[in-house]
Backbone as ProteinMPNN parsed JSONL, in Angstrom:
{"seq_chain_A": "XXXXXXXXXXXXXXXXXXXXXXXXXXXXXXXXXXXXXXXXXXXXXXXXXXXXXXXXXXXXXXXXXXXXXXXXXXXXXXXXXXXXXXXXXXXXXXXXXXXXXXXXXXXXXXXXXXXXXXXXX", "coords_chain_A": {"N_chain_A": [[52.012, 63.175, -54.491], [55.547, 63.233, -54.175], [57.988, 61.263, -55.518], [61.46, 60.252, -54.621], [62.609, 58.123, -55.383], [60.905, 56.819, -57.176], [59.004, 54.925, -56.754], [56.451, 53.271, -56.286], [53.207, 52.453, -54.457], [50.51, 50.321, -54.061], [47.937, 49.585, -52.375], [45.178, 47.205, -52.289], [42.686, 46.46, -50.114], [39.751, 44.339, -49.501], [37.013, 43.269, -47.833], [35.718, 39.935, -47.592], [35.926, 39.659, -49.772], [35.658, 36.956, -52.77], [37.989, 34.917, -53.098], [38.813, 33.067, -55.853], [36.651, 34.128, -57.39], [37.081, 36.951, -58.063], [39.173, 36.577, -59.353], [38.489, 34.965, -61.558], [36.629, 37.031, -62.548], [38.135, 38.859, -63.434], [39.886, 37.165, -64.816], [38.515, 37.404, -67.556], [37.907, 39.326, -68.317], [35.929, 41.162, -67.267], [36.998, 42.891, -64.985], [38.428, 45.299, -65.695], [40.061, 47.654, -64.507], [41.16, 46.45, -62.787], [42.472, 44.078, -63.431], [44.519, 45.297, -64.945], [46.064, 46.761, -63.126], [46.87, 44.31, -61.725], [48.31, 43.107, -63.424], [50.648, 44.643, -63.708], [51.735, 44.301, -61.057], [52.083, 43.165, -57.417], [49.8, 40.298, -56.666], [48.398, 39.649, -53.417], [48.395, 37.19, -50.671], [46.493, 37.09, -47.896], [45.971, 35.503, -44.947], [44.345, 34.212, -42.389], [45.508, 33.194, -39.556], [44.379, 31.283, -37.913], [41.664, 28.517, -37.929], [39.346, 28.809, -37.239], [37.595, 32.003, -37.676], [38.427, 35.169, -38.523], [40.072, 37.834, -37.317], [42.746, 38.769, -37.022], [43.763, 38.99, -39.534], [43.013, 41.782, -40.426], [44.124, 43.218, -38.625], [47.117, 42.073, -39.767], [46.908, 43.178, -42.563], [46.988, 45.707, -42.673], [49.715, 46.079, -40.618], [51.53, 44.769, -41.955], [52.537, 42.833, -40.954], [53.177, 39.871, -39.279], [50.94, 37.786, -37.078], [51.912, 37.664, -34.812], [53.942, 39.465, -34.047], [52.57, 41.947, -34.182], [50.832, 41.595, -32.354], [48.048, 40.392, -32.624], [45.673, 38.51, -32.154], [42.978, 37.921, -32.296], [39.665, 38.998, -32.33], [39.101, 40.143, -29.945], [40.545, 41.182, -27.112], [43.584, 40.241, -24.18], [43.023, 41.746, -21.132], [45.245, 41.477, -19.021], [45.54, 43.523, -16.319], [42.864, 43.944, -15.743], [41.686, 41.729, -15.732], [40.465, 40.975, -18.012], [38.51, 40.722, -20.951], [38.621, 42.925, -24.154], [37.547, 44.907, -26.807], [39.711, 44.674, -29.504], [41.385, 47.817, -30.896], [43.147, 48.765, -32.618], [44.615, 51.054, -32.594], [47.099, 51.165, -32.031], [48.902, 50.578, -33.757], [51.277, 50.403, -36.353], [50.458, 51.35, -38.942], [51.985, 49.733, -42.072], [52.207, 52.006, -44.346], [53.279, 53.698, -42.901], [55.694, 54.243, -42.739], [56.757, 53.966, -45.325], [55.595, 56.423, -46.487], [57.05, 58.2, -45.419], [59.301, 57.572, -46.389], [58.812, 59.086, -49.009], [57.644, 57.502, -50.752], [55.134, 57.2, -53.409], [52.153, 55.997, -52.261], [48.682, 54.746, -52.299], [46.008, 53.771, -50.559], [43.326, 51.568, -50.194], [41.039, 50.324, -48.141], [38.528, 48.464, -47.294], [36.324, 47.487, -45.101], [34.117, 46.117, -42.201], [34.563, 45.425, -39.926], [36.559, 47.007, -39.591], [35.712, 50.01, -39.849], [35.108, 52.155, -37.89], [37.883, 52.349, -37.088], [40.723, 54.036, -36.324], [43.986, 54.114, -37.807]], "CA_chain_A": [[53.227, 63.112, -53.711], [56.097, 63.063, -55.683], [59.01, 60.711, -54.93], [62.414, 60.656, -55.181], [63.157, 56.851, -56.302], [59.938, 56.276, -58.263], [58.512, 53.995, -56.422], [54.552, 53.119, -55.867], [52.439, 51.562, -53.804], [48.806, 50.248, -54.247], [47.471, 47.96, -51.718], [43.491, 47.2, -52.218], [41.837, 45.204, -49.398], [38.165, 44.088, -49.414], [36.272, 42.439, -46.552], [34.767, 39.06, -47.635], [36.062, 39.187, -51.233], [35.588, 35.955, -52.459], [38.933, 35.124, -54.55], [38.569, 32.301, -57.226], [35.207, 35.04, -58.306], [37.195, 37.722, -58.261], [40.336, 36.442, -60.521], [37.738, 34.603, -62.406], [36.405, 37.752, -63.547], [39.488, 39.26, -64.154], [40.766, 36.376, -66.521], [37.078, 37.335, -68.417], [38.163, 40.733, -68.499], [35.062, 41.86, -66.593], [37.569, 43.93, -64.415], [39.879, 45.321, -66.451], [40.928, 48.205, -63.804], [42.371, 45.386, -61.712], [43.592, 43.17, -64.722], [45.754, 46.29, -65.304], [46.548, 46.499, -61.669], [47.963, 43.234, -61.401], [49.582, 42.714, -64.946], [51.604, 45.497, -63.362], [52.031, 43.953, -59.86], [51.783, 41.672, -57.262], [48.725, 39.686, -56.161], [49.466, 38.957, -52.773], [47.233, 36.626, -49.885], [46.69, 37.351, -46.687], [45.036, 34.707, -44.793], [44.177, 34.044, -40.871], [46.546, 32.042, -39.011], [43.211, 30.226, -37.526], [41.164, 27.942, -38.763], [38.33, 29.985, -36.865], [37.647, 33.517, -37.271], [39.63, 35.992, -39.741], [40.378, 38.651, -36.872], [44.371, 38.948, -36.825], [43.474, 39.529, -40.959], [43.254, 43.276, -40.754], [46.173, 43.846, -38.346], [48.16, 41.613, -40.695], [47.039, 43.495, -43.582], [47.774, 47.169, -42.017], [50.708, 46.084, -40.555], [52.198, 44.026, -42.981], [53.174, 41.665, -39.939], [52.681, 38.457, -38.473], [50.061, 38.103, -35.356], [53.303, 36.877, -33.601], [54.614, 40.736, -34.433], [51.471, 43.024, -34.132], [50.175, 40.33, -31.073], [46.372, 40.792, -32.541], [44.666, 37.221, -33.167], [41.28, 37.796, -31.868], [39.292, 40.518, -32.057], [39.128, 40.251, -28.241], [42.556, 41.094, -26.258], [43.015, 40.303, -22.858], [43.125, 42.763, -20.076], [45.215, 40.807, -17.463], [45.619, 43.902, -15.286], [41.962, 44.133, -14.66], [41.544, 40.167, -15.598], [38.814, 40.861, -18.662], [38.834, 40.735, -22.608], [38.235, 44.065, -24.705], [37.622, 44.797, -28.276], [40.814, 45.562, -30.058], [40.556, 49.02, -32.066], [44.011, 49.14, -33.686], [44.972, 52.597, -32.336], [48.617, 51.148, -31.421], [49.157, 49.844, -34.726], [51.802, 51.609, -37.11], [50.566, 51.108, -40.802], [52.772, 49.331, -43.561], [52.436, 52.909, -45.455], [53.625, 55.086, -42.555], [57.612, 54.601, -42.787], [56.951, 54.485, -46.764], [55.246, 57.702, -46.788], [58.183, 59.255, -44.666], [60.299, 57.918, -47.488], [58.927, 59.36, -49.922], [56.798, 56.641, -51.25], [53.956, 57.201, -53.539], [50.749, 55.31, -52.203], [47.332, 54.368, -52.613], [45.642, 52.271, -50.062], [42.135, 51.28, -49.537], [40.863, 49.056, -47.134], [36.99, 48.502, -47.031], [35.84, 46.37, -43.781], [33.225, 46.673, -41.54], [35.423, 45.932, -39.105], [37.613, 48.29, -39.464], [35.549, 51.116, -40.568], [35.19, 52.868, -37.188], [39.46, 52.372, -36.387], [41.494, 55.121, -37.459], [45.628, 53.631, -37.717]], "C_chain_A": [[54.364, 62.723, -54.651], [57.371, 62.535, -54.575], [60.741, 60.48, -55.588], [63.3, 59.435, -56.189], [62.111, 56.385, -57.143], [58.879, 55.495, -57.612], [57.335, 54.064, -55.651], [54.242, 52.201, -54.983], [50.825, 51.53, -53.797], [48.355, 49.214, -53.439], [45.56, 48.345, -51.361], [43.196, 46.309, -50.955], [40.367, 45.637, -49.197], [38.008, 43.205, -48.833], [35.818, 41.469, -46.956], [34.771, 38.795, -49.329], [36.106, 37.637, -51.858], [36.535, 35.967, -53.765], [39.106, 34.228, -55.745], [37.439, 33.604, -58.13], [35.929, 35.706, -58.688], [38.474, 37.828, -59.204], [39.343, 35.607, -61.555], [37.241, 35.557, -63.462], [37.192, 38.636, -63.901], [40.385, 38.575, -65.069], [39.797, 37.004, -67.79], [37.29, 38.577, -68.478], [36.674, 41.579, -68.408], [35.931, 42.604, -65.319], [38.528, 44.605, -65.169], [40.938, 46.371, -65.563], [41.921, 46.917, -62.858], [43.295, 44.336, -62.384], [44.988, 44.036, -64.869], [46.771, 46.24, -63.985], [47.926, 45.282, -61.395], [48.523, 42.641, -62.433], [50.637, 43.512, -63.883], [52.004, 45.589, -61.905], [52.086, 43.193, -59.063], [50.625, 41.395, -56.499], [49.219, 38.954, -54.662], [48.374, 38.364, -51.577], [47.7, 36.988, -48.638], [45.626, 36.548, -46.123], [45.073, 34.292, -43.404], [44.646, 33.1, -40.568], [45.724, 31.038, -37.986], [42.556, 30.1, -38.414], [39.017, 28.829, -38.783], [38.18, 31.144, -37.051], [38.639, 33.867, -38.335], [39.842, 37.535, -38.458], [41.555, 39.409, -37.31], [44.222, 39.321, -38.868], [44.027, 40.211, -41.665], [44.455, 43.544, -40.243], [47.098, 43.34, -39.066], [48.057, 42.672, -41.896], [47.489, 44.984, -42.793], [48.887, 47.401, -41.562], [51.776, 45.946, -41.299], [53.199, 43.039, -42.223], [52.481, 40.964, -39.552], [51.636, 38.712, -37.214], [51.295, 38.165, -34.613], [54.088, 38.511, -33.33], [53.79, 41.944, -34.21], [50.696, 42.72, -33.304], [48.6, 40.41, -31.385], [46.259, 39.266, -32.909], [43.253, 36.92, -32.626], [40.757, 39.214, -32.185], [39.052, 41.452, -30.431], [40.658, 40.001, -28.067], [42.046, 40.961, -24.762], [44.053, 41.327, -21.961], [44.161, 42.023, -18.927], [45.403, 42.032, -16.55], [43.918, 44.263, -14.525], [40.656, 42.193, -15.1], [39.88, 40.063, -16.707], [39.169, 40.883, -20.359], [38.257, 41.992, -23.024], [38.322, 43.904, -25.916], [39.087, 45.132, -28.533], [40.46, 46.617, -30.643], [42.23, 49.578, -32.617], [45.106, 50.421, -33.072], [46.604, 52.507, -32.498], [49.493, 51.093, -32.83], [49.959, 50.791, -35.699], [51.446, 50.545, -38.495], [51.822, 50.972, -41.591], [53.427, 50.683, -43.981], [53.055, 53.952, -44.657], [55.183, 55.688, -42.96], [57.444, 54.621, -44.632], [56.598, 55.519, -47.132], [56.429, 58.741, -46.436], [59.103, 58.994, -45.531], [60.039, 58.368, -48.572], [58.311, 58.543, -50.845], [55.578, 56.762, -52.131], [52.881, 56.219, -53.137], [49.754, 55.58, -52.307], [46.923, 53.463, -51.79], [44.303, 52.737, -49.875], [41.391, 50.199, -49.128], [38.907, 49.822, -47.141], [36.726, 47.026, -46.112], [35.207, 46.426, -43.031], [33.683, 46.632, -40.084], [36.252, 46.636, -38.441], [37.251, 49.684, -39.527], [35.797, 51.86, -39.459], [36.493, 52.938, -36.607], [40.25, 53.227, -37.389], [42.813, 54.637, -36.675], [46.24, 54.548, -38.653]], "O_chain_A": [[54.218, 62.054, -55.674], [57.692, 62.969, -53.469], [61.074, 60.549, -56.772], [64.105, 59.546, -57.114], [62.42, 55.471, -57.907], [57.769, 55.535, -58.143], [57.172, 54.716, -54.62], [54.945, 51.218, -54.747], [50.076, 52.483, -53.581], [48.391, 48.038, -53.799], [44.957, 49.169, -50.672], [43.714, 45.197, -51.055], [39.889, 46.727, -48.883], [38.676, 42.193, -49.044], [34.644, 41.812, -46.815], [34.017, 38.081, -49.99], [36.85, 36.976, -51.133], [36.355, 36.501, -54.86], [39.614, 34.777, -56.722], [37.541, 33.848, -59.332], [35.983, 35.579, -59.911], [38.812, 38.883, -59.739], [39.75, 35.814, -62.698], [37.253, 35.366, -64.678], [36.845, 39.303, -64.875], [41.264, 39.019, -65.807], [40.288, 37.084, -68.916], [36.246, 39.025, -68.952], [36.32, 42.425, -69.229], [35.1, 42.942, -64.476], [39.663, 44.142, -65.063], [42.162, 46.265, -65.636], [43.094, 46.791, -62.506], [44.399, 43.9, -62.06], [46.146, 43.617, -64.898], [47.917, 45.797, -63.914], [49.119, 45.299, -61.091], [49.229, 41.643, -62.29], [51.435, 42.804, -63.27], [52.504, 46.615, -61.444], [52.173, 42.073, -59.567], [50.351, 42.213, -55.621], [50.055, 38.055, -54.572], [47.38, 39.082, -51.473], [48.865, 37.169, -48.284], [44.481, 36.68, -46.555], [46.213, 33.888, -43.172], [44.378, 32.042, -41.138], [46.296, 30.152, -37.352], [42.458, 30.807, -39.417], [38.127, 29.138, -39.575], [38.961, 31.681, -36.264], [39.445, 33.118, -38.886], [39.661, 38.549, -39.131], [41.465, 40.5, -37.873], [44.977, 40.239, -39.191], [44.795, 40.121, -42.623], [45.485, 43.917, -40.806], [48.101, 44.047, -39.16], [49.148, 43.095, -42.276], [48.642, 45.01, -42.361], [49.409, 48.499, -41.75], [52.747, 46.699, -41.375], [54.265, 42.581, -42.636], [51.275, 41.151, -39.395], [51.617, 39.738, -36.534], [51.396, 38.974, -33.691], [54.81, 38.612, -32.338], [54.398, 43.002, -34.046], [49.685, 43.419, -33.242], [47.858, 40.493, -30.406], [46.767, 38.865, -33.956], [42.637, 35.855, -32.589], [41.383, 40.272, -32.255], [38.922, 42.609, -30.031], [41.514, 39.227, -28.497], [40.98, 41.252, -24.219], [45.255, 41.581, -22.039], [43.692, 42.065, -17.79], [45.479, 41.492, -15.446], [43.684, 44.647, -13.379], [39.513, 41.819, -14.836], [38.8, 39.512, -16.493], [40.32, 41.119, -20.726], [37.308, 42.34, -22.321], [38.997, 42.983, -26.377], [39.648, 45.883, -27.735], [39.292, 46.666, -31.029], [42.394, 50.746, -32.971], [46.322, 50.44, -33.265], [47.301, 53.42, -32.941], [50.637, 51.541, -32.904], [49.472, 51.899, -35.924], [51.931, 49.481, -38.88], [52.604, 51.906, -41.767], [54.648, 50.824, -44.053], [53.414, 54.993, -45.207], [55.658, 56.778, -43.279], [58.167, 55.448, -45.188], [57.123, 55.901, -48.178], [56.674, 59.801, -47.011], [59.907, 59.905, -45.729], [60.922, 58.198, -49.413], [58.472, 58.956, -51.994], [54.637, 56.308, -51.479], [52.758, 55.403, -54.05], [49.549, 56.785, -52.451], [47.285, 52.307, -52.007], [43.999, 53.876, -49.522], [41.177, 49.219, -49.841], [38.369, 50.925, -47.054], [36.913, 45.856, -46.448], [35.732, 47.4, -42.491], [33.374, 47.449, -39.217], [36.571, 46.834, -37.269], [38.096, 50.56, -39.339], [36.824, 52.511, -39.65], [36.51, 53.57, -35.551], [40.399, 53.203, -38.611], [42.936, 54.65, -35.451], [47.453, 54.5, -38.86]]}, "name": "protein", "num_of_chains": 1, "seq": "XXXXXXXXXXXXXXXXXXXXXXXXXXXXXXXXXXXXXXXXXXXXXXXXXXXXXXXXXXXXXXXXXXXXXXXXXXXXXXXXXXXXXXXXXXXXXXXXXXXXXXXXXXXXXXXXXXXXXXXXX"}
């Protein structure tokens, strides 16, 4: 995709990454694709606004908004018109990359989650 101001985007997310390990072995230059990565970007956290549960996570990371903004913080939503809780599955959800793709944005995203695998956003 070729853009008209230059400008990239790479956003990795992994399910259960554990992150002291995984900058650990990137100081040890046992990653070096991602050493490169983030010499040349930014490292950025995304972390569940409970102390319970990492639900609201993914919609934070796909969105690139707050629960308070994308209203997901469970993986259960509630139904009040028929007074019951349901899975969430994303569907509503506009991706981070959609309005950057419409500008013209080069990206790269991949999201690996087992949560997520069966939700197409």
């Amino acid at each position: 995709m070729s853009t008209s101001n230059g400008a990239r985007v790479l956003a990795i997310g992994i399910d259960a990454a554990e992150v002291t390990l995984v900058k650990r072995l990137i100081e040890r230059d046992e990653m070096p694709a991602l050493k490169s990565l983030g010499d040349g970007g930014s490292w950025l956290k995304v972390e569940s606004p409970e102390h319970i549960g990492s639900s609201a996570v993914w919609p934070t990371f796909v969105t690139g908004e707050e629960p308070t903004s994308h209203g997901l913080y469970s993986e259960w939503s509630w139904r009040p018109e028929a007074m019951s809780l349901s899975r969430y599955h994303g569907r509503h959800l506009t991706p981070f990359w959609k309005p950057l793709a419409q500008q013209g944005t080069s990206l790269g995203i991949f999201v690996r989650s087992s949560s997520w695998s069966n939700t197409r956003v």
